[in-house]
N, C-alpha and C positions, 0 to 999 in steps of 0.2 A: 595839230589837227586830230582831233577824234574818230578814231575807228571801232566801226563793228563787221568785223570777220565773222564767216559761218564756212568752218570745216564740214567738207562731206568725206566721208568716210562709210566702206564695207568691212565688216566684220569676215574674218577666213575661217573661226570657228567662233562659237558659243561665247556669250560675254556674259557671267552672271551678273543678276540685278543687282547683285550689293554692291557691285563696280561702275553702275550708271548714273551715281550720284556725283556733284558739282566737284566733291570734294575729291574725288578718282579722278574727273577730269580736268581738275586743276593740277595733278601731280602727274598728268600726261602729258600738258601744255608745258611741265618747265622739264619732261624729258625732251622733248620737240627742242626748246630752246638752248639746253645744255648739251646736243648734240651737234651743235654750230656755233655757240657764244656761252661757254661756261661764266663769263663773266656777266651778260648779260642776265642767266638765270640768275643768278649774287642778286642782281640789282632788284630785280622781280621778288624775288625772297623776301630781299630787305623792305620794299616797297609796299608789301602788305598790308601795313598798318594804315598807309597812306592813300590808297586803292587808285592803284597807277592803272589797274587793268580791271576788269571781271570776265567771269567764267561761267557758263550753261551746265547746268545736265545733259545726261546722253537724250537726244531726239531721234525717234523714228519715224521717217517719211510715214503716213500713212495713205490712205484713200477717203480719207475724208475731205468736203470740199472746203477751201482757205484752209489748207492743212500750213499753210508755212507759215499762218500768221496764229498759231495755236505755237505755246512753247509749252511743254510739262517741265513741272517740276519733279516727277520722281515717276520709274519703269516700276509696273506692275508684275513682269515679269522678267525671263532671262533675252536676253537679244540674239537671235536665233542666226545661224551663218548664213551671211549672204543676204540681211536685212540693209535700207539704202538706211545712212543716219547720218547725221550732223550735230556738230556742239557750235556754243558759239563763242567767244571773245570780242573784248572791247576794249582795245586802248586809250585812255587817256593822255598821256602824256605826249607832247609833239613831236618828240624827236625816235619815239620809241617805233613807227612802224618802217622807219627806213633803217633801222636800228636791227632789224626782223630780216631783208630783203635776200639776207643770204639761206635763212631758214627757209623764204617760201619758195627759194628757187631747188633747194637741195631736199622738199619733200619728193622724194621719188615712190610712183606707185608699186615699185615691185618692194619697196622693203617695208615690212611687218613692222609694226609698234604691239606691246602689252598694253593691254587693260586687265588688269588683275590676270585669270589664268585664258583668258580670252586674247586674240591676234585680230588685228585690223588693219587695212589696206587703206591710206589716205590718196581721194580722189581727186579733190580738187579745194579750193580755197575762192571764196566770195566776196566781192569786198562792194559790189555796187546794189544799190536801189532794184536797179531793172534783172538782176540775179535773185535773188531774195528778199524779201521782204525784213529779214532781220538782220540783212548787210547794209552799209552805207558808210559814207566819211564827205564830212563837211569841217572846213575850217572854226576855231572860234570867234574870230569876225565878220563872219558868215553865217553863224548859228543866232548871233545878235543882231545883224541888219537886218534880216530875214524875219525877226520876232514880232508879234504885232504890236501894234501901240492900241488899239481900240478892241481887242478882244478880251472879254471879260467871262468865257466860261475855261473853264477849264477841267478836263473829264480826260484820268489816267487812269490807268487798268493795269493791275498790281496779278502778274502772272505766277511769281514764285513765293516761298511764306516770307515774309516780310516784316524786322521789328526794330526798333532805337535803344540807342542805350540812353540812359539817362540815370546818372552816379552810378553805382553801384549795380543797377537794373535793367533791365530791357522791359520795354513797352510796346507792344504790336498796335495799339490804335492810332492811325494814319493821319493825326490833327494835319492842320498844314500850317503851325508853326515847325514840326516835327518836321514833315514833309521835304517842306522848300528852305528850312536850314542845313540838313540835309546837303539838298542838292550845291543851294550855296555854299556850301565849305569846299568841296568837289571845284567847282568852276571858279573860286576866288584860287585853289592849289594849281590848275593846271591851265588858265584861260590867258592870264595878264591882262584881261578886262574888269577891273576893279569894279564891283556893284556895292561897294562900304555903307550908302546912302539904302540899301535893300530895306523894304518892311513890309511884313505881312499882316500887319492889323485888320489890312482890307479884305482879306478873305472868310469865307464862309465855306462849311459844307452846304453842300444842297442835295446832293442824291447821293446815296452811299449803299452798293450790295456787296458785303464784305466777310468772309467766313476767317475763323480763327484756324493754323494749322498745327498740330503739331509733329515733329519730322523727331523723330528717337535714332538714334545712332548708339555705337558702343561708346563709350566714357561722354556722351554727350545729348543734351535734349535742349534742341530749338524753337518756340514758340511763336507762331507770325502771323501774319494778315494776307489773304489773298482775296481776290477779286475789282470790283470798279467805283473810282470816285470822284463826283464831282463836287469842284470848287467853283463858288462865283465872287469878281471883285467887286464888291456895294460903294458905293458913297463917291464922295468927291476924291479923286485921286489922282495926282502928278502924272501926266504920259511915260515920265523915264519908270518909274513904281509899273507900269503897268508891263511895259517893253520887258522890264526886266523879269516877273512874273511866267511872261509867257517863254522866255528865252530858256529861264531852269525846268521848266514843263518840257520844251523840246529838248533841251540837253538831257533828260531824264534816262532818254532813248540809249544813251552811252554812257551813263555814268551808274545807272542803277542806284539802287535808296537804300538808305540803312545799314545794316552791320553786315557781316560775311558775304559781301557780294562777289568774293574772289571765292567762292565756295559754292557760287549759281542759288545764291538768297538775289531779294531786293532788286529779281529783273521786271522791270517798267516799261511801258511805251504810253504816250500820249494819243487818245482815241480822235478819229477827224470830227467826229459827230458828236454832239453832246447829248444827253438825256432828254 
């Protein structure tokens, strides 16, 4: 069963910015883990390549209205003590959140975690729909019953930079060959819902507002695509082709797209409304 967790967390003093990126909070998520399952961290480690999990940047609650359905990819500045914030996680793998159960019982608020030279106080942990907007867990027989068989728009919205590798290369444009194999490699590793018959010849762009980003780090420059796109399915096509379509569209939500997603690249969600 697929989960998405949204850690709430206070800062008890100052978090500088260069500590608010995916890749800080991904090396806070396996302190969290290796402080109740050193082995489970192992696994998580090893699992990377495989992207058992993903990881958010640091969020800060703001006052703007539908703040929880806004995710940034990257603080402008430093996070000031006493700011409300959250990151988020996603599990993929089924066995991994009851795998977890000791960790989420043994965050205690009074003990301090680092974030670079910054301390934070973890408040609570999210795990449904009616909490958060970027919380949820749904079965993967449940993720496909639930899929439509007759909807043919499909309009996602690429929050963080976002890009594929292909040989040697990364490519940031969002084809939806790119896209939804992708997602299918993801959901054929961790669903035991075989889609082998999957093909996307049927799709199309239709509406694309899509900016290039690029994210500079030390020893490292990431190139990606952010913002919204839609796809539509044309022609004559099979109902299971279609089920299947919309089912990686909604898994997208947990699984994230393309390369470093355990690093708070490649996070997704599919839009209600289409263009």
């Amino acid at each position: 069963m697929p989960h998405s967790l949204v850690i709430n967390f206070t800062p008890i003093s100052d978090i500088p910015v260069g500590y608010t990126s995916g890749k800080h909070l991904h090396a806070l998520f396996f302190t969290l883990v290796n402080s109740v399952n050193p082995e489970l961290a192992q696994y998580f480690h090893q699992s990377e390549a495989n992207k058992s999990f993903t990881v958010s940047s640091l969020q800060v609650i703001s006052n703007y209205k539908n703040r929880d359905n806004f995710l940034n990819y990257k603080q402008q500045n430093n996070i000031k003590k006493g700011s409300n914030c959250w990151w988020r996680i996603t599990l993929l793998d089924d066995t991994l959140f009851s795998k977890l159960t000791k960790l989420w019982l043994n965050l205690r608020p009074q003990k301090p975690y680092h974030l670079g030279s910054g301390e934070l106080m973890i408040t609570s942990v999210l795990a449904s729909p009616d909490s958060h907007s970027w919380a949820n867990a749904i079965s993967y027989q449940e993720l496909y019953n639930q899929a439509s068989e007759t909807e043919r728009n499909i309009t996602l919205k690429i929050y963080t930079p976002t890009a594929f590798r292909q040989g040697k290369y990364d490519v940031s444009l969002p084809t939806a060959e790119l896209v939804f194999n992708s997602l299918l490699r993801k959901w054929e590793k961790y669903s035991n819902i075989s889609f082998s018959n999957a093909n996307f010849d049927c799709l199309f762009p239709a509406y694309f507002d899509i900016n290039t980003e690029i994210i500079i780090e030390p020893k490292t420059k990431f190139i990606g695509c952010i913002g919204t796109i839609n796809y539509k399915i044309l022609g004559e096509v099979e109902i299971t082709i279609i089920k299947q379509i919309n089912t990686l569209a909604d898994y997208s939500f947990f699984s994230g797209l393309g390369r470093k997603t355990t690093m708070g690249f490649g996070i997704i969600k599919r839009l209600k409304s289409s263009p």
